[in-house]
Every structure is written in structure tokens, then in C-alpha cells.
TORRO-545318 format. One line per field, with one value per residue (C-alpha): x, y, z; residue number from 1; residue in one letter; chain. Coordinates in Angstrom, 1 decimal, always signed. Layout:
<zalos>
east c(X;...)
north c(Y;...)
up c(Z;...)
num c(NUM;...)
residuo c(A;...)
cadena c(A;...)
</zalos>
This chain:
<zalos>
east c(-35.2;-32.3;-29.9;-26.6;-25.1;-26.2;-24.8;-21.7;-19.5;-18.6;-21.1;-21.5;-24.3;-24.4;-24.3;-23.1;-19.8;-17.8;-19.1;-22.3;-21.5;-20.2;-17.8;-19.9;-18.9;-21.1;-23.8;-24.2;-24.0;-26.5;-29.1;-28.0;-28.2;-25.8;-23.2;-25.7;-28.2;-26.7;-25.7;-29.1;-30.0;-27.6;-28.7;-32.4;-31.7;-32.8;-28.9;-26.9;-23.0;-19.8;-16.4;-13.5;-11.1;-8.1;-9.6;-12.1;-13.2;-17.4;-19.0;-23.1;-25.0;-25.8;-29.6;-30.4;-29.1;-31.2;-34.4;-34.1;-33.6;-36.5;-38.5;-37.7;-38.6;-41.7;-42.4;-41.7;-44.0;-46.0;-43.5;-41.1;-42.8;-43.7;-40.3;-38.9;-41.5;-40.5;-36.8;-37.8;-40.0;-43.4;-46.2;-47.7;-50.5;-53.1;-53.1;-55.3;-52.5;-49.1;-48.1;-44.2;-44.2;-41.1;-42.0;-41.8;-45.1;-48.5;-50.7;-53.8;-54.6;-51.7;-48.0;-46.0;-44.0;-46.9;-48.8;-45.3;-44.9;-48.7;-48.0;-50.0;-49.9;-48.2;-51.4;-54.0;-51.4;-51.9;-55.4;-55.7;-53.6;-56.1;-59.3;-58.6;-59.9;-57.8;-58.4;-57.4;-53.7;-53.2;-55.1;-53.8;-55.0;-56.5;-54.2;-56.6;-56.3;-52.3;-51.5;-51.9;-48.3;-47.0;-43.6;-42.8;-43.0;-40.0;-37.1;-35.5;-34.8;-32.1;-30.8;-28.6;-30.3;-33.4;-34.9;-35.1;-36.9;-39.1;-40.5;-40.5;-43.1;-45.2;-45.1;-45.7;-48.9;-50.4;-49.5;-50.9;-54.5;-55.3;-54.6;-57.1;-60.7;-62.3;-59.7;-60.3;-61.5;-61.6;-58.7;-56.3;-56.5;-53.3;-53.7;-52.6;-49.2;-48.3;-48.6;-46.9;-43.6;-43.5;-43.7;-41.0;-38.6;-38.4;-35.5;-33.4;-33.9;-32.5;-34.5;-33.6;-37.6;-40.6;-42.8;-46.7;-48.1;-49.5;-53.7;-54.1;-50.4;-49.3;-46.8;-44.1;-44.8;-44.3;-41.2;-39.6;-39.9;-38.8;-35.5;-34.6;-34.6;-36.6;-40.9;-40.6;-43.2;-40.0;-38.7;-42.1;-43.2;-39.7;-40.6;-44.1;-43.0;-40.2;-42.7;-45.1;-42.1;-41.7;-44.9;-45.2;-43.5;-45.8;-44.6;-41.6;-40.4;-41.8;-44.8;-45.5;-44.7;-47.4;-50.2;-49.0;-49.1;-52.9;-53.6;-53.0;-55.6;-52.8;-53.9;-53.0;-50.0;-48.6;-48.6;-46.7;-44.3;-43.6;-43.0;-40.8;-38.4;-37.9;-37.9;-34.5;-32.8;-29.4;-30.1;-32.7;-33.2;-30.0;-28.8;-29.7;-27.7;-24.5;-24.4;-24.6;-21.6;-19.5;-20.4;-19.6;-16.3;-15.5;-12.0;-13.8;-16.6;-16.7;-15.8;-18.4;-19.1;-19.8;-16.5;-15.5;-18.1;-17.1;-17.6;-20.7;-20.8;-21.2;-23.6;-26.1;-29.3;-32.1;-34.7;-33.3;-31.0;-34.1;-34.2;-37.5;-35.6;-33.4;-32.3;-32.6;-35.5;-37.5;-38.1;-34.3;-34.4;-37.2;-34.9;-32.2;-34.2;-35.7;-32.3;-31.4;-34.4;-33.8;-30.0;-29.2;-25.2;-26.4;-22.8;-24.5;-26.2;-22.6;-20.6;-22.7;-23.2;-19.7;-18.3;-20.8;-19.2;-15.6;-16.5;-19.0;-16.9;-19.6;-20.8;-23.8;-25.8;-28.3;-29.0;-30.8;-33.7;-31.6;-29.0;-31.4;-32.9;-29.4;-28.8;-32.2;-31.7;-28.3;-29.4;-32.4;-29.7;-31.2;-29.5;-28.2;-30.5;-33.5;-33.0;-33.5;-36.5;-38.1;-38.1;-39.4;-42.4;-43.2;-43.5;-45.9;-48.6;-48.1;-48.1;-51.4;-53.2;-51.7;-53.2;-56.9;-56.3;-55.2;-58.4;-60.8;-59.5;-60.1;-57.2;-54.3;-50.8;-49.4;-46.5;-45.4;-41.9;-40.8;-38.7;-35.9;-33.1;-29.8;-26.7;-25.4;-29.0;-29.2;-31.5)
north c(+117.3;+116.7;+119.7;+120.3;+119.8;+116.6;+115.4;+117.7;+116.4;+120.1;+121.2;+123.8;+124.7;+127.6;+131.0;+133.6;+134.7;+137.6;+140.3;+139.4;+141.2;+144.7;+146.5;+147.5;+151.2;+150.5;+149.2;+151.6;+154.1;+152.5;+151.8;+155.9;+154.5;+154.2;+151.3;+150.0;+149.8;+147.7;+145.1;+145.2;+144.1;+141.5;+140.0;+140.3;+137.6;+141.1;+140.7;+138.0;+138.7;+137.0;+136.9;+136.9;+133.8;+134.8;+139.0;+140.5;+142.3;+141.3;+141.7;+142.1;+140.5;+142.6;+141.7;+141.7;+145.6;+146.6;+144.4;+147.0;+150.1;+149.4;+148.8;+152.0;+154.1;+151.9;+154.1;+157.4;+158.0;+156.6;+157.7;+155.7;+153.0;+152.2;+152.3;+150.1;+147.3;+147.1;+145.3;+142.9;+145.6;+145.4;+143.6;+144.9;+142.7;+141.1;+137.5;+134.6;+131.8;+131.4;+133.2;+132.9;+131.9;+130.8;+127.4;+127.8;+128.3;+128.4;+127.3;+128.9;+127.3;+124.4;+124.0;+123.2;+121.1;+119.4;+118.6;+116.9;+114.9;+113.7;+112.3;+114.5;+114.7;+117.4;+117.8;+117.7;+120.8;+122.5;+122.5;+123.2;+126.0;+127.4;+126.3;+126.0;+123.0;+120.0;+116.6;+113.0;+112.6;+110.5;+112.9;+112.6;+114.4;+112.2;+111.8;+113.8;+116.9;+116.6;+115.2;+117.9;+118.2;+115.5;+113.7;+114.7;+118.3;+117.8;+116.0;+119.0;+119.7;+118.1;+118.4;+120.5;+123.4;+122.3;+125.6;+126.2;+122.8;+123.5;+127.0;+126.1;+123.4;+126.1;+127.7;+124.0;+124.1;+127.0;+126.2;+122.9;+124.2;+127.0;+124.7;+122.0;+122.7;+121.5;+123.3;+126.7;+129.5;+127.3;+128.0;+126.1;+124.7;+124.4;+120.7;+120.5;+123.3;+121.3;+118.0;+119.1;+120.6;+116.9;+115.1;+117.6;+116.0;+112.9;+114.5;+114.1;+111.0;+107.8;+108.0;+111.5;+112.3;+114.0;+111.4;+112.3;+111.4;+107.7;+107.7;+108.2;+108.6;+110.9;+113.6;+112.1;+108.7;+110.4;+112.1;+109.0;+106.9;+109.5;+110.5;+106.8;+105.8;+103.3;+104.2;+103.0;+104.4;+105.9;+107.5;+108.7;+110.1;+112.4;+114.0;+114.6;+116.1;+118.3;+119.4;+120.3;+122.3;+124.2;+125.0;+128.6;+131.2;+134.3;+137.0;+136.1;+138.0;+135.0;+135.4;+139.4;+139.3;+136.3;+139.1;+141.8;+139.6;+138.5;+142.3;+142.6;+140.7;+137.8;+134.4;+131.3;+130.2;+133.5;+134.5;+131.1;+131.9;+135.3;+134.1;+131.1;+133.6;+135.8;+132.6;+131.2;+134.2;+134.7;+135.0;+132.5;+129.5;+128.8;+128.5;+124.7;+124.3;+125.9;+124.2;+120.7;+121.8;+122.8;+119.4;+117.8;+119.2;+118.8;+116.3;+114.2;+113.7;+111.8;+113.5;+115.0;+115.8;+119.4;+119.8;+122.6;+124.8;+127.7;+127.0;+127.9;+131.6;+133.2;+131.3;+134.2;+134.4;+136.6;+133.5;+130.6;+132.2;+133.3;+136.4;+135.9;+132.6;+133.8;+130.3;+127.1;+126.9;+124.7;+123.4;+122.2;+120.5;+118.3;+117.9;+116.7;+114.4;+112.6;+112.7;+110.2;+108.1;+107.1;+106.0;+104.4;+105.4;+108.7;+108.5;+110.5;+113.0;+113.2;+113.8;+116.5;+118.3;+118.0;+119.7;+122.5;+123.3;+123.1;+126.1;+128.0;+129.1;+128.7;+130.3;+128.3;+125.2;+127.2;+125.6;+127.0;+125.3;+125.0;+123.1;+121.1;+119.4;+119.4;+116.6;+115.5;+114.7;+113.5;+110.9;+110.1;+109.7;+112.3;+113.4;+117.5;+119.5;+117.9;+120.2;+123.2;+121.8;+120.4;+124.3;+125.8;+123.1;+123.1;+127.1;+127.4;+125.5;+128.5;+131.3;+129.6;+130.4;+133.9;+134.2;+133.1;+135.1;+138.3;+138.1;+138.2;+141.9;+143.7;+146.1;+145.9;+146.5;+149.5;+151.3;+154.6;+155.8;+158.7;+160.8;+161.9;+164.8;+162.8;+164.6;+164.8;+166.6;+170.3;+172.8)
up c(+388.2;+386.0;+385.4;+383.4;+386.6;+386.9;+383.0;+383.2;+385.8;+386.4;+388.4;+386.3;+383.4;+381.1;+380.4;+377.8;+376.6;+377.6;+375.1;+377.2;+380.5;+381.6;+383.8;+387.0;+385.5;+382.3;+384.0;+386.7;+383.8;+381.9;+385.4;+386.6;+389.9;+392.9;+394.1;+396.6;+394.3;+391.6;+395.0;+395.8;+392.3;+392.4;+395.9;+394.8;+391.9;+389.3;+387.7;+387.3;+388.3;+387.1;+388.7;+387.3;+388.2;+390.2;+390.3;+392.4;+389.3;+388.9;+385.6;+385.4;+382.5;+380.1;+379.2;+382.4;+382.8;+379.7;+381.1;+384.5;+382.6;+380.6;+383.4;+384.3;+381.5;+381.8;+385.0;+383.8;+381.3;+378.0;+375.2;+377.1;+378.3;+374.8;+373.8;+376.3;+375.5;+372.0;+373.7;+375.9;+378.1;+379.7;+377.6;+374.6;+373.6;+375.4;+374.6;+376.3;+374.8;+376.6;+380.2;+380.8;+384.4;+386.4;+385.9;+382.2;+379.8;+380.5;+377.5;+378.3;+382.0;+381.7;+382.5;+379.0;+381.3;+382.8;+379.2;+378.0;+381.4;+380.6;+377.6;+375.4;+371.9;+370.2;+367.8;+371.4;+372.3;+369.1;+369.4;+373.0;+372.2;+368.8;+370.6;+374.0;+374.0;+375.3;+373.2;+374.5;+374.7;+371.5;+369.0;+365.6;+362.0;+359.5;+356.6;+354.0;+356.1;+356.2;+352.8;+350.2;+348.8;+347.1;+347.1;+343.5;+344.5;+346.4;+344.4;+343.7;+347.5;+349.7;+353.0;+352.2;+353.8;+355.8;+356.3;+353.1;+352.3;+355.7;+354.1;+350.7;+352.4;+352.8;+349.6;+347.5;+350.1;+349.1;+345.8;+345.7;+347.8;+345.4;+342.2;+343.3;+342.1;+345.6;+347.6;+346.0;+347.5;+351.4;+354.0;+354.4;+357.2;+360.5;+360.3;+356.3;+357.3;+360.1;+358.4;+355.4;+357.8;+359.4;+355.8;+354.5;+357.9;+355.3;+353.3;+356.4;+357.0;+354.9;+352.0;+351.5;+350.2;+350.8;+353.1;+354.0;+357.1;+356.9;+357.5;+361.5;+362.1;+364.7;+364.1;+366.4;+365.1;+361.9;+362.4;+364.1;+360.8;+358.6;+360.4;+360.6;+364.2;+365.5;+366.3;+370.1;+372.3;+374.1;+371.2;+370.0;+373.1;+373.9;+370.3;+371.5;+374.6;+372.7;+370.2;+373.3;+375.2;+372.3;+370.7;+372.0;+374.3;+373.8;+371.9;+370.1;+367.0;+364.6;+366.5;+366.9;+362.8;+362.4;+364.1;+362.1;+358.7;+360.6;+360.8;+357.3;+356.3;+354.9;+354.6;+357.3;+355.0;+354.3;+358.2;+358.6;+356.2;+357.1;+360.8;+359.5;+357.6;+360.9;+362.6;+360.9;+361.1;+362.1;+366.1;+366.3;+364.0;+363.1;+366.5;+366.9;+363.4;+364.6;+367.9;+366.2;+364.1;+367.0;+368.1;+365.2;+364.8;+368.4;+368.7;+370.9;+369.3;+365.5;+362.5;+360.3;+356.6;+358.2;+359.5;+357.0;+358.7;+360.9;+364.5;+366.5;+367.2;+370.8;+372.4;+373.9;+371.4;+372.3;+371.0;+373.1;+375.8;+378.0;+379.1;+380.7;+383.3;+386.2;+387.0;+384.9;+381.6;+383.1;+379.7;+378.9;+382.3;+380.8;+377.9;+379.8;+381.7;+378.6;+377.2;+380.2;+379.9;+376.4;+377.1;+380.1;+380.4;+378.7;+376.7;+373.9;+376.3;+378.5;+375.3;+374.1;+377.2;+378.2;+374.8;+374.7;+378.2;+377.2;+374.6;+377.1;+380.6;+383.4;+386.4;+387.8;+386.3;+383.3;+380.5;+377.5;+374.9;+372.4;+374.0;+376.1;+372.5;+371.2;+373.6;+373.3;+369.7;+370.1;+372.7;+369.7;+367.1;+364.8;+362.0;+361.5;+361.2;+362.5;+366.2;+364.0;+362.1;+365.5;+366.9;+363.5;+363.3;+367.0;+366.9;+363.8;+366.4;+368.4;+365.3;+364.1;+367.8;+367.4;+363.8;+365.1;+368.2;+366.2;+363.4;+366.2;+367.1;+363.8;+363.8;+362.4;+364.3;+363.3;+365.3;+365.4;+364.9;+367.2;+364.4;+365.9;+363.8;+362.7;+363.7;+360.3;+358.9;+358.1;+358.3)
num c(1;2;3;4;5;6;7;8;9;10;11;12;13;14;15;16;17;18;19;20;21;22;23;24;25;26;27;28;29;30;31;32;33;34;35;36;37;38;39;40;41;42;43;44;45;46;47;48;49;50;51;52;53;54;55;56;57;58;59;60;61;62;63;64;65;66;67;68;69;70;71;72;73;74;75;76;77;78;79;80;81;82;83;84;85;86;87;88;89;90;91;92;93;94;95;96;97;98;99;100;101;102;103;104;105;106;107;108;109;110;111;112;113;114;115;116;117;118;119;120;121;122;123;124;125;126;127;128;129;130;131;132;133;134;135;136;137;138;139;140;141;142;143;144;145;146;147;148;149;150;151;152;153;154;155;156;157;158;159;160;161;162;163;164;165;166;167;168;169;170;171;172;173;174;175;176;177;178;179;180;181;182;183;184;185;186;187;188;189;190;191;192;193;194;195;196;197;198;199;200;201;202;203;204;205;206;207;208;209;210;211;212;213;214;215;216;217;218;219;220;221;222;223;224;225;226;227;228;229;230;231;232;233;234;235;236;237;238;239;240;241;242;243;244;245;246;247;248;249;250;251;252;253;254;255;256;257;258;259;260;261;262;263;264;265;266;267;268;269;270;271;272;273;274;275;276;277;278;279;280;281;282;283;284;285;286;287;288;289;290;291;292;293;294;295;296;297;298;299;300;301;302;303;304;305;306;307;308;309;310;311;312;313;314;315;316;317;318;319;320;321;322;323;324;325;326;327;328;329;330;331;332;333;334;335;336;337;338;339;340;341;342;343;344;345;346;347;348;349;350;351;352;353;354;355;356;357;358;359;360;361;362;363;364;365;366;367;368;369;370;371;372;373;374;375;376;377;378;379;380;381;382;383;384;385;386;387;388;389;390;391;392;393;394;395;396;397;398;399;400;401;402;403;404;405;406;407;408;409;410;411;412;413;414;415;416;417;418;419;420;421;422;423;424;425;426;427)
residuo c(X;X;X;X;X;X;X;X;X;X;X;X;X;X;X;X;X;X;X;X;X;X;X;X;X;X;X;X;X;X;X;X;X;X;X;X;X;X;X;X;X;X;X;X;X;X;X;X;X;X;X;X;X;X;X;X;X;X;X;X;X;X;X;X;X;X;X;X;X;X;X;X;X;X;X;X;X;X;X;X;X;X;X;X;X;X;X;X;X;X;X;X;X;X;X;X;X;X;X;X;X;X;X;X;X;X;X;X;X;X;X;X;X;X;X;X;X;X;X;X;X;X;X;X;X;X;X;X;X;X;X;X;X;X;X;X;X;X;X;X;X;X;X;X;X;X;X;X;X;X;X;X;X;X;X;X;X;X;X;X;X;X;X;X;X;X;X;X;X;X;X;X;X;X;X;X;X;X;X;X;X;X;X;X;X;X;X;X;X;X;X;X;X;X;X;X;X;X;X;X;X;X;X;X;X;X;X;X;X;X;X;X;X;X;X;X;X;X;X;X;X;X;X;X;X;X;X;X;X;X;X;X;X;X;X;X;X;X;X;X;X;X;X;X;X;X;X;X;X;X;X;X;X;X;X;X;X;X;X;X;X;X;X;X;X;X;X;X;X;X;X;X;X;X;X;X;X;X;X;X;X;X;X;X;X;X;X;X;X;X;X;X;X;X;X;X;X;X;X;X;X;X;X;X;X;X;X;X;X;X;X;X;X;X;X;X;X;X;X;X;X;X;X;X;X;X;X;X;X;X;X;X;X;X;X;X;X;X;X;X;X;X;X;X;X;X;X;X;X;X;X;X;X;X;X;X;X;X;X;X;X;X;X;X;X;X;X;X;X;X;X;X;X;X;X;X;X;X;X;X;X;X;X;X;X;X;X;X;X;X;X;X;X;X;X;X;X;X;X;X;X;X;X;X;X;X;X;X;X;X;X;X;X;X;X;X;X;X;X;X;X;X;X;X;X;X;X)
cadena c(A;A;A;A;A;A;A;A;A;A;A;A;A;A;A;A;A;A;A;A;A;A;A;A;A;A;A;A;A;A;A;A;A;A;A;A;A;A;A;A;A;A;A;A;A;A;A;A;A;A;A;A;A;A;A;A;A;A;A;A;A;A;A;A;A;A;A;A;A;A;A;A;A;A;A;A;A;A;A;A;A;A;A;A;A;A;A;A;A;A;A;A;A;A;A;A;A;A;A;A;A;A;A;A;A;A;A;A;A;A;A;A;A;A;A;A;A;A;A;A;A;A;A;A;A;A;A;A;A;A;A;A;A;A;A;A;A;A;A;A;A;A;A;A;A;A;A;A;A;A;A;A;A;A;A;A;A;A;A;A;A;A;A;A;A;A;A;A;A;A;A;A;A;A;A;A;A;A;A;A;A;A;A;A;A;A;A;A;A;A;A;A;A;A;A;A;A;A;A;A;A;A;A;A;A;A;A;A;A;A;A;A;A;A;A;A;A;A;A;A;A;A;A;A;A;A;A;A;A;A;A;A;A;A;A;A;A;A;A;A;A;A;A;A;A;A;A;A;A;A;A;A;A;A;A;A;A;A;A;A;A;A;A;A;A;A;A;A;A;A;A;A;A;A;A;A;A;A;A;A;A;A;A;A;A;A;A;A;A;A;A;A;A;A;A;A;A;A;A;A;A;A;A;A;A;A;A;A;A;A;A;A;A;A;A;A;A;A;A;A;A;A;A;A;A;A;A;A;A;A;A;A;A;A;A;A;A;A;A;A;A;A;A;A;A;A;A;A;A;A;A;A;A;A;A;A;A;A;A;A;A;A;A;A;A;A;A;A;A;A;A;A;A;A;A;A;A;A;A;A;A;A;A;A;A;A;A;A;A;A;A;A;A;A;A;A;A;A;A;A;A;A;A;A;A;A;A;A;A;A;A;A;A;A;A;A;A;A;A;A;A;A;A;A;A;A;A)
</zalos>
């Protein structure tokens, strides 16, 4: 298995910044338990500890603190427990798609690790993951069920902005369905949403355009020609097996708003929509976007167009910076290791990892997703942007499962609030 270790140099990987961990007094404050008890914690693997160089001072992670105490008020009663799921807590929902394991993602009875190492087709995932159902390796959509925008639609967009151009994909889809006599009134189906995201990759590439999917063309293949890089089997297969590594990770915040837009009685595209615009917000989307700049504007790396952009921004996010992995994402290992396979010196893969851990201090080789496809793309030789967009299309596969899988329950999500007296109200 490759790790950061083993394209840093350092020996070291990833983890978050400063503002990330607390004084052993705040966190056995926020636990209420004893001394021994946060040690045993720590020895257990439960939280992660970090020492300070040169001190004796040790600082405990932070989301690994609130992921005990919510445990906790997990045990103590139902008000509580319900609270503490809502951040990060026990499970919520009953779902038969994705099980976060310690060897990364289970789609239904398979290893997301295990489908990308075998080659199979991101669009065989997505429907495994909808129907449960797993198809040969090289399914691919016919181009009448992924064509429905057309190029024109489009010339008004750049690249610029990519998420914007990725969910105004979805609005010139739904536009484009309901406008068209024979497409009235039928749903539209994942296929067309999906295909449409890919074609919209086009105005990153060279051409700077809209480009559909060409008739039997895979997604990957797809991708590949429209970002400009060349349509090897190599290249084309580590998109696949990106696209697969990402597809789902159970109940994300895109996702959990998907259902409720599904419990509403909202329509395929509107769910995707809603999920996308949670999806690229500040903590999660954008993440992929922000690292490339740091890159970008990096002394040792070359200088970019972007370089009046503010630098990336603590490097913790509650999307990509797992939680749910004690050690390593399995998944960015992958990442790494195809990053090797498509360069033999790995200088681009090197370069990459090597400046993200001049700005990150470490404590133990981790890497996150977003970093692992960082390098990915890098070693590709995609352009800006396209890490972001590869996250945002691989995830609506797995908010389409979570839309079919929500209509089947008839109810729509509705929490309660616990109302609780502000301290400046009056009687």
C-alpha cells in the first residue's frame, strides 16, 4: 500500500492545524472524565494526541473529543442521543447503500476500494449502487440517455468558476427535459444528470465548451478527452477508479439534504441540485479548489494565473478530513498509489505531496481524500478545477441511490427543534 510516507520523504503524512486540537484541560472539561481516562482514550487509538516539539505539553484532537462525548450522551438517554447524532453521532437512518468500515466504503456488499482495483466502471458503480445490481466492468450509457443539453446552452459559461457551470448543468437539464414534447411529463432519468455533469467538464478543457458524451463512450473516456490529456487505458482507468472511490460515503450533508428534498416530494434534478449547493459550500467542495491554489502559488512549484488568490485555508474540513478513519483513508492511499502508476519518477505526485506538507506540520503519515486526488490529478495533468468537479460528479451517483432509497419510505424527514429560553429573553 502506498502512503504519504512513502511520496513525502518525511515520513510523515497529514493532519490538522493547531486551532484543531486542545489543551488536555479543555478536553477533559469537555469528556468530564478523569486523567486516566483521557490516557486510556489515547492508548485505545479513541483520540489522537499531538506533542509539542521541544515541550512535554500534549494536545488531543478536537473532533475526536466531540465524537466521545457524543457517544456519551448517546448512552444517557433519547433527547440526547438524538442530539448527539445530528454532529457526527450515532446513525440516524437506516440505509442498505454505503457502510463506512475501516477499510473504507462498503457499497452495498463491496469494498469501494476493491470495485476501483477491479477495474469497474464508474457508471457499473452507479448502478450497483441505485439497483444493487453490479453490471460488467465496462458499462457505459448510450448517448441518447446522456445528451439532452446542448452545447449552445453553454457559451455563456467559462471556467471561471466551475461549480457554478457544474450546477447550472443541472438547471439547463431540467430545462431542456420539460421543454421537449416527448420528454414531458417522464423523469428524468440519473443517466441524463450524470452525463450532462461529465459534458459540462468540456469547458475546462482546451476548447473551453460544453462537449456531450460521444454514442457508447464511457464517462472516464469522456472526461479524459475533454480535459485535454491523452485517452490511455491508464489514464482512463485512474478516473474510473477516482470516480468509484468517491461515489458515496453514507450520510454526508449533500446527501441527508438529497433525502429530505426526496421526502418532499421534489423531483430527481431538484434533489441533485439541492445536494450540489450544500455540496460546494465553504467546508466541503471548495476544498479541492483551494488546495490546488496553495499549490499553485507554492515557490517551488510554477507560477499560476491564480496566484492572486488567497492561500488555502486551514486544512481540517468536516467533508474530506474523516472523522470516521483513525489511521490512513484507505481511499487516498489508492490515490496515491495510482498517482505512482501513471508517472514513473512521480515528480508531479512528489512535488505536490511535498508542498502540502511544508504548509501542514505532521504527526504521523494520514492523508485525506482531497489531497489524495489532488495528486491524483496533478500526476493526470488536469487542469484547476477539475479535483473539485471530479468529487461533485462522483457524489451525485451516490445522492441519486439516496433519492430512490428515500421514496421507497413514504415519510418525509422532519426534525424537531428542542426550544431552549435565550438569555437575553424576558418574561
Amino acid at each position: 500500500m502506498v502512503s504519504a510516507s512513502t511520496l513525502g520523504g518525511s515520513g510523515q503524512g497529514l493532519v490538522p492545524g493547531d486551532d484543531d486540537y486542545l489543551s488536555s484541560r479543555d478536553a477533559l472539561r469537555i469528556l468530564q472524565v478523569k486523567p486516566q481516562t483521557l490516557y486510556s482514550y489515547v492508548s485505545r487509538g479513541l483520540i489522537r494526541r499531538r506533542l509539542e516539539p521541544g515541550h512535554r505539553t500534549s494536545y488531543y484532537n478536537r473532533e475526536d473529543i466531540h465524537r466521545l462525548k457524543s457517544r456519551s450522551l448517546a448512552r444517557s438517554g433519547h433527547g440526547p442521543a438524538a442530539a448527539g447524532a445530528m454532529y457526527w453521532g450515532e446513525p440516524i437512518l437506516e440505509t442498505a447503500i454505503t457502510e463506512i468500515t475501516a477499510d473504507g466504503p462498503r457499497y452495498r456488499e463491496r469494498l469501494a476500494i476493491d470495485l476501483a482495483r477491479r477495474h469497474q466502471s464508474f457508471e457499473s458503480v452507479a448502478e450497483y449502487l441505485w439497483t444493487g445490481k453490479l453490471r460488467h466492468p465496462d458499462t457505459a450509457w448510450s448517448r441518447e440517455r446522456t445528451a439532452i443539453v446542448s452545447a449552445a446552452e453553454f457559451r455563456t459559461f467559462g471556467p471561471a468558476d466551475f461549480r457554478h457551470v457544474l450546477t447550472q448543468s443541472i438547471v439547463l437539464l431540467a430545462r431542456a427535459w420539460d421543454s421537449d414534447p416527448g420528454l414531458r411529463g417522464r423523469p428524468c432519468p440519473p443517466e441524463a444528470i450524470l452525463g450532462t455533469m461529465a459534458g459540462a467538464f468540456g469547458v475546462l478543457g482546451p476548447k473551453r465548451e460544453y462537449a456531450p458524451l460521444k454514442d457508447g463512450e464511457s464517462i472516464a473516456h469522456g472526461l479524459a478527452r475533454m480535459l485535454g490529456i491523452r485517452t490511455t487505458p491508464r489514464n482512463v482507468r485512474a478516473l474510473d477508479a477516482a470516480l468509484v472511490l468517491m461515489a458515496d460515503h453514507e450520510l454526508t450533508t449533500p446527501v441527508f439534504v438529497a433525502r429530505i428534498s426526496a421526502s418532499a416530494g421534489c423531483d430527481l434534478p431538484s434533489c441533485i441540485l439541492a445536494a450540489l449547493q450544500v455540496h460546494f459550500g465553504s467546508e466541503f467542495g471548495l476544498w479541492c479548489d483551494r488546495l490546488e491554489t496553495l499549490l499553485d502559488n507554492d515557490p517551488s512549484t510554477a507560477a499560476s494565473a491564480t496566484a492572486a488568490r488567497p492561500a488555502a485555508p486551514r486544512r481540517s474540513s468536516p467533508g474530506f478530513d474523516n472523522r470516521l478513519y483513525f489511521q490512513n483513508d484507505p481511499r487516498a492511499d489508492v490515490m496515491l498509489e495510482l498517482a505512482l502508476n501513471l508517472q514513473a519518477d512521480g515528480s508531479q505526485a512528489f512535488r505536490a505531496l511535498q508542498v502540502i506538507q511544508s504548509h501542514f506540520p505532521t504527526i504521523q503519515s494520514r492523508i485525506n481524500l482531497c489531497e489524495g486526488l489532488v495528486v491524483l490529478c496533478r500526476a493526470l495533468g488536469l487542469p484547476h478545477q477539475a479535483a473539485g468537479g471530479l468529487i461533485a460528479l462522483s457524489r451525485s451517483a451516490g445522492c441519486v441511490a439516496h433519492v430512490f432509497e428515500q421514496r421507497t419510505q413514504s415519510a418525509i424527514i422532519r426534525p424537531r427543534g428542542k426550544f431552549v429560553r435565550s438569555s437575553g429573553s424576558h418574561d
